[in-house]
N, C-alpha and C positions, 0 to 999 in steps of 0.2 A: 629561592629564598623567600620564605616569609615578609608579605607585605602589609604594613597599617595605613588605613585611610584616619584621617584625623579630622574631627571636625570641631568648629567654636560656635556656639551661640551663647550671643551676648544681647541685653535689648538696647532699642536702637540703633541694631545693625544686623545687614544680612549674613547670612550661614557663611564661615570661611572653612577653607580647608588646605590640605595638603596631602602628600604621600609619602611616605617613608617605609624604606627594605629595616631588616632586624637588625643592622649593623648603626642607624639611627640615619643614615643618606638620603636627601632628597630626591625622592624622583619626580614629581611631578609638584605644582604651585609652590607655593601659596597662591589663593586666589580668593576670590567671595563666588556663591553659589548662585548662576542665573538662571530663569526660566528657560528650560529647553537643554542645559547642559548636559555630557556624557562624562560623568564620572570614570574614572580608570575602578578595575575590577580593583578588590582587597581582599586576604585574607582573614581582616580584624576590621571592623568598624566603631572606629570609638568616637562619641563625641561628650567634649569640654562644656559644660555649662554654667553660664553666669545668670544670674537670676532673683531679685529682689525676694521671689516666695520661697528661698530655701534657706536652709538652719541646720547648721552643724554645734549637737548638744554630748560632752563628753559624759558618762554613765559605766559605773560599778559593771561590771560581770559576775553574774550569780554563780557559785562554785558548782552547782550542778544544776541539771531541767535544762541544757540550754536551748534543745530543740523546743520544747514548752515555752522558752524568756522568748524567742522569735516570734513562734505566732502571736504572742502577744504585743507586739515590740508599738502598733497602733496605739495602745492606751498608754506607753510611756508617757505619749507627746501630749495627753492628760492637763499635765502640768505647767505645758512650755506655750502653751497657745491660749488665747484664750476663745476661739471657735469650737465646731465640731470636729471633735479628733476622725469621723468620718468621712471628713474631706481632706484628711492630710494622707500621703502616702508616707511611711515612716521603713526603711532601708541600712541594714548593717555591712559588714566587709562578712563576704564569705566565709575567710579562714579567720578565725579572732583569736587573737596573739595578747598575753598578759592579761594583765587582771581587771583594764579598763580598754573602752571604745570609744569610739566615737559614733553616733549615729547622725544619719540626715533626716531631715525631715522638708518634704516639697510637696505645694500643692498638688491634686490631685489632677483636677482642669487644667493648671498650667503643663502638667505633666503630657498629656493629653494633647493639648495644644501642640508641646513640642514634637511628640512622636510622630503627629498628624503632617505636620509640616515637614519631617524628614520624608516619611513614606509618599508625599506629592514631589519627592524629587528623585521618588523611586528608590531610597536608602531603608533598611531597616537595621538600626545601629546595635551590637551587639553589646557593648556597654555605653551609659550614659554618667560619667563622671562627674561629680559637684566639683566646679574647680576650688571652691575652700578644701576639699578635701586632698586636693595636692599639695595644701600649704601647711604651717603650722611647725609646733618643734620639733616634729621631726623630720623635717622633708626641710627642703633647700632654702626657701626662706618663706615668709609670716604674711605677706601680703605682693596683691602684684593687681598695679593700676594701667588699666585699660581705656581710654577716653572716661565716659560718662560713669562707669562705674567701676568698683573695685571688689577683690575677693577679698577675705583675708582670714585668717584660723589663728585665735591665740590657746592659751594653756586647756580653755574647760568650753568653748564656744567659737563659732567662725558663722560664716554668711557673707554677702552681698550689699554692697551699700554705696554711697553716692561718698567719691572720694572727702568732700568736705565731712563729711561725719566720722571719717578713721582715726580725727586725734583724739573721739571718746570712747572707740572700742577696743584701742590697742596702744601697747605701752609705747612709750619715745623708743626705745632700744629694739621695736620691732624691724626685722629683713624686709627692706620695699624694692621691688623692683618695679621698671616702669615701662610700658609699653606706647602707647599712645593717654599722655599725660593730659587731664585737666587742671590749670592751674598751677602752683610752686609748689614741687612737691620734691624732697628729697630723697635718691631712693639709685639704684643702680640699672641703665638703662638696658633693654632685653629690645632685640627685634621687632616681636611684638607677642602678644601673650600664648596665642594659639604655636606661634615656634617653641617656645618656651614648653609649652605645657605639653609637645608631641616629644621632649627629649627627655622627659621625666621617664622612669622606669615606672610600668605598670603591672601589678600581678592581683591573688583574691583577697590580697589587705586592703585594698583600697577599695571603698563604698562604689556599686553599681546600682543605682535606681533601675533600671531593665530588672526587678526584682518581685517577685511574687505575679499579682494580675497583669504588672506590665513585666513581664520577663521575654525576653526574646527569639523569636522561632531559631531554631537551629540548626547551624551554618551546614549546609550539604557539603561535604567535602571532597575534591575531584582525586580519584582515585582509578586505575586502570581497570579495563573493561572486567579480568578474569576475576582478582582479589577480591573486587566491588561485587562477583553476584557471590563469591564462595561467603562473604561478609554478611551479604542478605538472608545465602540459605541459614549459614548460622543463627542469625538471630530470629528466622523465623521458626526455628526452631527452641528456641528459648523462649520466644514470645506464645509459641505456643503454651509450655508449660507455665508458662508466666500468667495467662490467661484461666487457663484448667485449676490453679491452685486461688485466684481471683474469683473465679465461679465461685468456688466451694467454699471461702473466705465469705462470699457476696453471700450465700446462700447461709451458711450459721450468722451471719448478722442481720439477716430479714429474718430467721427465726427469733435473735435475739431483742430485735427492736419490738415484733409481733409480740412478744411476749411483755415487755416493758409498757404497749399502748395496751394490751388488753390490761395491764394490773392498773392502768392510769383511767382507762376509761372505766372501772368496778368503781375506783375512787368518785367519782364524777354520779354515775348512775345507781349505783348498787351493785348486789349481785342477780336481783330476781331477773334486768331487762337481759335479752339475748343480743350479744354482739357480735353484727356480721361483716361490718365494711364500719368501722369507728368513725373517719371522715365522714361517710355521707351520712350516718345515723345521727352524729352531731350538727352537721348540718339543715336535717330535716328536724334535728329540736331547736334549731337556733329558730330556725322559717316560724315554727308552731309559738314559739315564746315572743317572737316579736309581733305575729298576730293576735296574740292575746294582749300586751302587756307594751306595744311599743317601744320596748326600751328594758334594761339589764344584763343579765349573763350571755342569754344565748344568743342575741344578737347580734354582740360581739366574738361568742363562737361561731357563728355564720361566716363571720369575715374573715375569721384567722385560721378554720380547719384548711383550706382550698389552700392555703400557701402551705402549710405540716404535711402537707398530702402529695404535693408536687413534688417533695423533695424526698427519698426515701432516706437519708445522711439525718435529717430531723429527727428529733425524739421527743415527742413530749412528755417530760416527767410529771408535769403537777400543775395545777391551776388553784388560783382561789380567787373568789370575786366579794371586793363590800363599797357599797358608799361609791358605786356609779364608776370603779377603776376594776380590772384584771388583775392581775399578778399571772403570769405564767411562767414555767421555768422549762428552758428549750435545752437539750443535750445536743451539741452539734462534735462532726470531726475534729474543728479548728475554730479560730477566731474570726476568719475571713468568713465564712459560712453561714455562723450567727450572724456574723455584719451584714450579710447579703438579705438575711431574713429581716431584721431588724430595720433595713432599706424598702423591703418590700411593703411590709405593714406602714410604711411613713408615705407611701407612695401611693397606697390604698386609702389613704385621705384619715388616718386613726392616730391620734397621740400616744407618741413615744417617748418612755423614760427607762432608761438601763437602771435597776437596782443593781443588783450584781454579779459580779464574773466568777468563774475559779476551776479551773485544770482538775481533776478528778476520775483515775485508772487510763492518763492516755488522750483523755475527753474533756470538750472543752464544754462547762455548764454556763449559762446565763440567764436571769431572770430579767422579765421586761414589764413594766406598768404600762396599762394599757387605757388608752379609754375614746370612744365615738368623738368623731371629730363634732357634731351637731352640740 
């Protein structure tokens, strides 16, 4: 029978856990996690998180593009934060059901933080669940307090907070339950939050941050010796074809990308220079232009070909230079990949400003102001 390991992080308190079969039975803890412990094996590893950097923001669903509205789903958080939407990790429910969601939104480093500290106890959790996202109107009840802090989800927002601030983010008529209480609080007493929240039903509605960069390696599954290799030869026979139609995919899109720099580099040079490696040719004019001229266009072509160049997924469509800034406009796969570039150049010591974004055949476009950190 299918087993879940359940875990809580809360702060100010160590990792707990427990075990539970599909039927919802305990089999092993509750306990809190020590140095040196031997977890029982799982089939599912989930853990519950409470945590001050997360924000649950309810949002329209677009009637179509939705695979387009995901990669974008970072620049929602645009609005809700007043940081760099950069460092926020921003996460949907797999399956999205009616015409509105909820998304999460958690820092990036915190996120980070948590992963690092499961995997030092030898866990690699296969969902990471906001616990405001068990709560709210449609789940069992609205709020559920924990010593030091509390979750809670009302109609359009939910998050994390120090139980004395819940009587200004949620109505009087909020569902409270109480697990280890600070202070007078009225509300229906639970175990403790981590029991509670292992006896919820879990399925793809419900938000899993293990989502995009931080998604989770996947579960090897034990299976007997014969099935397990007739399973391998099959797919490696799929994966063959899978690869052969890949090549040929990879191959008309290096022509078609070649084809897009050589009309961006005619823009740039003219027609009379001959272009044979665009990168380095622009690179050897950046070198010659900042020998003459310490300072202008190619300068900052010098700095930004060597990262266009690294990535073959890059396109650049356009450039234009005045008045000591860039403008470049970069075609990538997705939005993650633009972001990965747009990280690199900030890391390369050059000021960065997103003009702007937008989806176009598939592709995701972005233009970036550029200009020399000196």
């Amino acid at each position: 029978m299918p087993q879940t390991l359940w875990l809580r992080a809360a702060p100010h308190r160590p990792l707990e856990w427990l075990l539970r079969d599909a039927l919802g039975r305990t089999l092993a803890g509750p306990d809190t996690l020590r140095a040196g412990a031997v977890l029982p094996s799982a089939d599912l590893r989930v853990v519950v998180w409470c945590d001050p950097s997360l924000m649950l923001r309810r949002v329209a669903l677009p009637k179509s593009g939705l695979s387009k509205w995901r990669q974008g789903l970072t620049y929602l958080a645009e609005d809700w934060i007043a940081g760099d939407v950069s460092q926020v990790h921003v996460a949907a429910p797999q399956r999205l059901v009616g015409r509105e969601t909820f998304l999460a939104v958690a820092e990036r480093e915190r996120l980070r933080e948590l992963i690092a500290e499961l995997q030092a106890f030898g866990i690699d959790a296969d969902k990471i669940i906001p616990e405001p996202a068990l709560l709210g109107p449609a789940r069992s009840a609205d709020v559920i307090i924990d010593g030091d802090f509390a979750s809670f989800c009302g109609a359009d927002n939910g998050g994390c907070t120090e139980p004395e601030m819940l009587s200004i983010l949620v109505d009087e008529s909020a569902r409270i339950l109480i697990g280890r209480a600070s202070g007078e609080h009225r509300g229906d007493h639970v175990d403790s939050a981590l029991r509670w929240a292992s006896l919820q039903p879990i399925d793809d509605t419900h938000i899993n941050l293990r989502s995009g960069e931080f998604a989770a390696p996947r579960t090897q599954q034990r299976t007997p010796y014969r099935p397990a290799l007739i399973a391998v030869a099959a797919a490696l026979v799929v994966h063959t074809g899978a690869v052969a139609l890949e090549w040929y995919r990879a191959q008309r899109d290096v022509a078609a990308a070649e084809a897009r720099t050589e009309a961006a580099f005619r823009d740039a040079f003219g027609s009379e220079l001959r272009m044979v490696n665009a990168a380095f040719q622009l690179q050897q004019a950046a070198s010659i232009g900042a020998n003459r001229t310490g300072g202008g266009a190619l300068p900052l072509l010098q700095r930004i070909a060597p990262l266009l160049a690294s990535d073959s997924r890059l396109v650049l469509v356009g450039f234009e230079y005045r008045d000591g800034m860039m403008e470049v406009a970069v075609r990538a796969p997705d939005a993650s990949r633009f972001d990965g570039f747009r990280e690199q150049l900030a890391a390369s010591g050059l000021k960065i400003e997103i003009a702007n974004t937008q989806y176009d055949a598939n592709e995701f476009t972005g233009r970036l102001r550029i200009r020399g950190a000196g």
